[in-house]
Structures are given as C-alpha cells and as structure tokens.
N, C-alpha and C positions, 0 to 999 in steps of 0.2 A: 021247403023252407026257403024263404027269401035272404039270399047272402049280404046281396044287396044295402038291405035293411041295415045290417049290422058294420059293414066291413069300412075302412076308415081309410084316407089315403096317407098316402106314404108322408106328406108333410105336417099334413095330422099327427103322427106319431111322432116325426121328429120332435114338434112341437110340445108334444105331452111329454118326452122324453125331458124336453130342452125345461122345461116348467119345472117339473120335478126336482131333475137335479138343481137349479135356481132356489127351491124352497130348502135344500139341506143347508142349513147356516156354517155346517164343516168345511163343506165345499166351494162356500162363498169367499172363503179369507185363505187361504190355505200356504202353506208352506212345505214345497217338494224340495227333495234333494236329488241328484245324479251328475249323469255326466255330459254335457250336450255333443250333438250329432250330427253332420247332414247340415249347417245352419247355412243361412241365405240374407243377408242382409240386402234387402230390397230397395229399388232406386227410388221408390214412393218413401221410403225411411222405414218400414214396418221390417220385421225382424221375423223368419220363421226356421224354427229350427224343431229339433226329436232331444229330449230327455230320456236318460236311458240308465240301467242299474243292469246288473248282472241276467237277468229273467224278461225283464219287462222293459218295456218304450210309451211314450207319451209325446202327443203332439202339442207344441206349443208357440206362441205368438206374442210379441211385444208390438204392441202399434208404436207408430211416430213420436206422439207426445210424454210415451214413457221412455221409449228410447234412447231420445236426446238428453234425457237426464242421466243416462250411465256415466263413470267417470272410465268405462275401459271398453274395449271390442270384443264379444264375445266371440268363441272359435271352436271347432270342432276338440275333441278331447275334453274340454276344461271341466273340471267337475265346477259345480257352484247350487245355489241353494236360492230356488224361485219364490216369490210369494205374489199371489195372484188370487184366479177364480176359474175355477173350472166349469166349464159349460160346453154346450152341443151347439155345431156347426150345420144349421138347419138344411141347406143345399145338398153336405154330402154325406148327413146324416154320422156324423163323429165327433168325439168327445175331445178338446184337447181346453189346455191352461192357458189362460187370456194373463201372460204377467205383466204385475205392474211394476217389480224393483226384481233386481239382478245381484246374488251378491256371490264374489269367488269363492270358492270352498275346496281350491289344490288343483292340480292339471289332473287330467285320465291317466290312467295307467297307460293306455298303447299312444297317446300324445307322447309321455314320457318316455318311452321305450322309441318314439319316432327321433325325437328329438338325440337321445343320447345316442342312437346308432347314427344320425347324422351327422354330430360332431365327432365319431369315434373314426369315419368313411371320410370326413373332411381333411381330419385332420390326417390320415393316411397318405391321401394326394390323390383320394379318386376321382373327384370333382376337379381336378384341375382341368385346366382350358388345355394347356397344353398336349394332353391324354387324347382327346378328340380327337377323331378322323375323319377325313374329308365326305360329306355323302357325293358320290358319284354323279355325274354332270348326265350320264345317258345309260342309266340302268335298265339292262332288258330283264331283270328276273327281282321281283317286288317279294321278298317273305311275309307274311302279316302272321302273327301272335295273337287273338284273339279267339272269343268264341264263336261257333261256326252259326250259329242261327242269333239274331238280332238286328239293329241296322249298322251298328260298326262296319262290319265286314261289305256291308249292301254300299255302304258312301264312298269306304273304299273302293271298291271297284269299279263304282260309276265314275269318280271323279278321276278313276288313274288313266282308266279306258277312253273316259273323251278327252283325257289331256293327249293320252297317246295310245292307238288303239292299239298299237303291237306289244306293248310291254304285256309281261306275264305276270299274273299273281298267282303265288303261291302261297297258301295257307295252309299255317301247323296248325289245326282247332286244340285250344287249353281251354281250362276254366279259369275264370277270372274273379271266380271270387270264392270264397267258402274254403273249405277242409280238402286238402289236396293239389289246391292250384298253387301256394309257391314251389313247390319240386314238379309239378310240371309242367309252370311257364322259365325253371330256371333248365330242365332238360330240354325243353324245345332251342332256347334259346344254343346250348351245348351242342344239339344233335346238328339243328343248321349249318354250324360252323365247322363241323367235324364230317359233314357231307358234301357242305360247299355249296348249299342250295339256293342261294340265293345273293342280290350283289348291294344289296340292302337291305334291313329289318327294322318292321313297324312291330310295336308294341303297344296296343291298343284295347282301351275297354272306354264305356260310357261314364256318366258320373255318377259319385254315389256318397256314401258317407265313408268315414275314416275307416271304420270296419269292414266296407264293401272292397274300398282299395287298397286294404294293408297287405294282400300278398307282394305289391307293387313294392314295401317297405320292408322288404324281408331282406336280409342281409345274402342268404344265398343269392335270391336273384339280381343283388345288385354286384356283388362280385363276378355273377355269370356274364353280366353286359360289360364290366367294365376290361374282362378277359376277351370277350368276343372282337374276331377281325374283322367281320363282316358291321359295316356303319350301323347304328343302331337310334330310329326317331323314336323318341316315346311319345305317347300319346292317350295320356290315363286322365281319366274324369273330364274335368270342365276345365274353363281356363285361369280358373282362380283356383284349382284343386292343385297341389302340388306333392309329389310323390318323391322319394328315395331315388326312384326309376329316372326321377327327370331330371336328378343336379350329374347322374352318371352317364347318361347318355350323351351320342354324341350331338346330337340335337334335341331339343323339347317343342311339339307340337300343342296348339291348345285343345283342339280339337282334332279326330282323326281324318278326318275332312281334309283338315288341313295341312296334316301330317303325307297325305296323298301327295298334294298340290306339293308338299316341299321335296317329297321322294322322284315324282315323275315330271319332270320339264313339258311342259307346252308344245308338242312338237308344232304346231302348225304357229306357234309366237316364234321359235325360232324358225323353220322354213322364212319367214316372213323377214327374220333377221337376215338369215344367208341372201334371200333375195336384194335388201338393201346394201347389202355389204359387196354384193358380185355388182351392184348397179354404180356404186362406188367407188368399187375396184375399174371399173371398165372406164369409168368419167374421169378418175386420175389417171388411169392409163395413155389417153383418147390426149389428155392434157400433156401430160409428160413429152409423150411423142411427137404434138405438135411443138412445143418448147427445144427439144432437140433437133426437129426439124431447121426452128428458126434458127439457134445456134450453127447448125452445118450448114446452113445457105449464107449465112455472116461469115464462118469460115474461107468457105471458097468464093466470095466475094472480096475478101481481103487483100493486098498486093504481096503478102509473099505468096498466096496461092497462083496469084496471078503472073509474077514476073518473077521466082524465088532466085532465077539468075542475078537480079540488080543487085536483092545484099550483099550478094557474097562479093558480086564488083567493085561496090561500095565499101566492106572490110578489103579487099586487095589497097583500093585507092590509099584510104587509112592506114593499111601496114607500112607501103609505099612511104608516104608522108612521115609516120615513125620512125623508120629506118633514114629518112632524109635529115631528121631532126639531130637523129641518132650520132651519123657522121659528121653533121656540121658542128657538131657541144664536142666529139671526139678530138677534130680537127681546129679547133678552138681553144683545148684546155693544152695537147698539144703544143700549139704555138703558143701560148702564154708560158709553159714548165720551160719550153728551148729558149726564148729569150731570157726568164729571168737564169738560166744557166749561162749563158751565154756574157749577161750583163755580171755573175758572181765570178767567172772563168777569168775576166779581165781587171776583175779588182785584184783576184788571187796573184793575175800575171803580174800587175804592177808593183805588188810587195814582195816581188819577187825578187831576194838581193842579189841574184845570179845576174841580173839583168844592173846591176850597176857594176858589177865587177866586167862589164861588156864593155863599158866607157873607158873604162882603164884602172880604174881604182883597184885594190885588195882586199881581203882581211888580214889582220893581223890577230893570232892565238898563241898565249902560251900556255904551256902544261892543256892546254884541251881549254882556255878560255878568253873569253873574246877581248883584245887587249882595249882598252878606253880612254886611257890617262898614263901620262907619263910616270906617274906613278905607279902604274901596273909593272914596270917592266925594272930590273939595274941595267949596268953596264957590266957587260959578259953574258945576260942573260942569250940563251939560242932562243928563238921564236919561228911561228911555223906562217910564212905568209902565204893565203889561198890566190890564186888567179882562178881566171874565168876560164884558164885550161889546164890549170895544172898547179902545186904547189913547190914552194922552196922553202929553205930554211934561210934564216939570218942571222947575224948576231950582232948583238945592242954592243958598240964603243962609244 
C-alpha cells in the first residue's frame, strides 16, 4: 500500500483544521468569559495574553487596531468578557481567540487576594524603606532559592563567577511554583538564616503568569523574608512581573541575571579601582612632599633661621628704649607734681597770719573771738592778745 498516496502534510491539516472551524458561524462572533493570564502587551501594539476559568485556558490575541480602542489596560487577574473569533494559528498548528472588543467583568480572585494582602503588608510597615538592609559590598557565600534544574540557577552562576570567581554559590533547590512550594521556599528561606549559610540571598524563578508566581505572594513567605537577617535580592518573573516578594525585600532585581550582578561586585572593576586610587594616592603623596619640602627650604631660608640671635637683640634694644621712655614720663611728671607743690607751699606760707604777727603786730580775742571793731569790745572788758611768741592778757579802760 502506497502511504504516500494518501498521507497529507502537517500544514495541510492545519489548514483543513483552520477552514473548518472558519465555517462554524458560533465561532465566528463569539463571546468568552474568564479571567486573563500571563498578558504581554507588545511593543508592535498587539496584545497576547491566556483566558482562563477554573479547568481550562485559551489563547488569545488583540492586534494593534483593536487595541487602541480599549478605554483601559488589561492585566493579569482581571476577569472580563472577550468577543472575537476563534481560529487556528497555522505555523504552530493551535487554536486561540483573535479579540476584537474587551470589556471588564470584576478583578480574579487571586489578583484580589494579591492586592488585599498587599495593602494589609503595607500597611503593617513591611515595605518600608527603612526595614531594608544593607546588601554587602564583598560577599564570599551567595544563597540562591531557586529550582535546581533550568537556566535561573545556570545565569546565576555564570554571571556571579565571571564577575568574581572566588565567591561561593550555595543553593537550597525549592520549587517555584505548583502545590508545596510556598512552605518550602518560606522554610529555605528560615533554615539559611538559622544556619548562617549564606551572607546574601537571591530569590529567583523565571517568568510566568500570576498563578506560576503566586507562591512568591503568599504571606508566609513574605513574612519569612521580612524576618530574615541575612540581605534578601528577589528576583521573580520578568521585569514588568511584580511579586509580594519584591516590595519586602531588600532589594528587587528584574531579572536574575541581574540580580547576580547586584549581589557579586566586579572584582576585577574594582582591582581596577584600587589600582587608580593607589596611583592617586602615590601622585598626591609625590605632591604633598614636594610642597613641604618647598615650605622647609623657605623656612630655613628665612632670617630668624639664619641669624635668630638679631631678634632677640632687637627686642633687648626695644626693651631698652621703653624703660628709657619709661623713666624720663617718670622723671617728668615728678617735677611737674614738686613744683606745683612747691608753688601751693608758698601761697599757704603767705596767708600765713603767723607770719605778720613776725613784724610786730597781734591778735586781739575776746571770749575765743577775733576782735574787729571797737564795738566788739567795753571798757573793763579782759581780752586775750596773741604774739608771734606768746600771749598776754589786757584790759580795755
């Protein structure tokens, strides 16, 4: 039997497939409900994301010119209510919904469930900035949290090793997604810390849809990172994926790649630094010392190094001079104070009555007063007259 004959190729069939469903006029107009997944809003404008209900998934696609007519952005969780056309994707041979309009129909339940445990963690103060610790400048023991076979763990490694080939990576293998991995990426996370294994921890899986990285949004494990003393980079999905995991940690990487690069320093950028910095050091040194040099050759260049004998000569002359100053204003004020004493001594002498009772005159006192007038005195009175050596009495007839 010739197979040959009959057997059809694989685009053949796409094709037949693609026609068929085309002819169902249900599936030409159609109106789906769920929840969207995994969405990608693409840099051409076209939009692909997964429709999804409890059981089942569905691929789906808004091109550019339907797109711009949304009045909103669609998002991972959102539930909402497609109407399009369903057909096959001839190249990879699958079915998904070509939509033309978009319309909201409630958020997802685990959006919702993201969302309230986020402000219930916000508002606690786990996210605060302040919380954060430092990631370590020269870590020699790297934890990584991830699964042990994929290429997370492979980028890791190559990128931590050529930055520095001494550093150590230690890996706890968890699962990262499905039934059982939040209790055991929030035990890894526990066990590290309570062994000391490590003087940094990455937190890393690839990217995926909401329900790929919801253990990342589980509240045990984000209370485990925000308890942890060991620094903690997260580094879940793509760079536009945003986890529970990444407002608590202390740092958020986009990718884990990247998350390497922020964990392990450059050793040979910095070799490269210290060598600038000693070349630096040694040219300001080189300068310095010649600068000092010029200053202590100006020193002993100077005349008090040269002759320190002359100041002090110079202050002697000066003292000299002051103390000459000194006794001539002495010698000076002196004779001015004795003359005018001298010139007061002679006016005092001259009002001196003693000094006319020298010529011959007296005083005349009675009762103790100085007599003046002939009316000072009667007849009979005794009166007491002073000489210039002695007194007498007299009496007024």
């Amino acid at each position: 039997m010739n197979y040959d004959a009959i057997a059809v190729t694989v685009t053949d069939l796409n094709k037949y497939i693609k026609d068929k469903i085309a002819e169902d006029e249900a599936l030409s107009n159609i109106l789906v409900k769920g929840e969207i997944s995994n969405f990608k809003h693409h840099y051409t404008g076209h939009m692909y994301f997964t429709l999804k209900d409890e059981n089942s998934l569905v691929k789906c696609i808004m091109f550019k010119t339907y797109a711009e007519k949304l009045k909103f952005e669609p998002k991972d969780g959102m539930k909402v209510m497609i109407f399009g056309t369903v057909s096959v994707f001839e190249r990879d041979g699958i079915y998904q919904i070509y939509a033309k309009t978009i319309q909201e129909d409630g958020i997802g339940d685990l959006y919702q469930k993201y969302e309230e445990l986020k402000k219930m963690l916000e508002k606690e103060g786990l996210f605060d900035e302040n919380a954060k610790k430092k990631i370590p400048l020269m870590p020699k023991v790297i934890g990584v949290l991830t699964s042990q076979t994929g290429s997370v763990i492979r980028d890791i490694i190559n990128v931590s090793t050529r930055r520095n080939p001494n550093v150590y990576i230690r890996l706890l293998p968890v699962p990262v997604q499905g039934s059982g991995a939040t209790e055991k990426i929030a035990y890894g996370i526990r066990m590290m810390n309570e062994e000391n294994l490590a003087d940094v921890l990455i937190l890393a899986r690839g990217g995926g849809s909401l329900e790929d990285l919801w253990p990342f949004n589980e509240e045990i494990v984000a209370r485990e990172i925000y308890e942890s003393e060991i620094p903690i980079i997260s580094a879940v999905g793509h760079e536009t994926d945003f986890t529970i995991a990444d407002f608590i940690a202390d740092l958020r990487a986009p990718t884990p790649s990247a998350a390497a690069e922020l964990a392990v320093p450059d050793i040979y950028e910095l070799q490269d630094k210290i060598n600038t910095y000693n070349s630096r050091l040694r040219v300001s040194l080189k300068k310095k010392i010649e600068l000092m040099k010029l200053r202590y050759e100006k020193c002993m260049a100077s005349r008090i190094f040269k002759d320190p004998i002359k100041d002090i000569n110079d202050k002697y002359l000066l003292l000299d001079s002051y103390t000459k100053n000194l006794e001539n204003i002495m010698k000076n004020r002196f004779k001015d104070i004795k003359s005018s004493y001298v010139e007061k001594v002679t006016k005092l002498d001259t009002l001196n009555p003693l000094k006319t009772l020298i010529r011959g005159y007296c005083l005349a006192e009675c009762d103790g007063k100085i007599i003046k007038s002939v009316n000072d005195v009667n007849n009979g009175d005794i009166i007491e007259l002073k000489f210039s050596d002695g007194n007498k009495n007299a009496k007024i007839i």
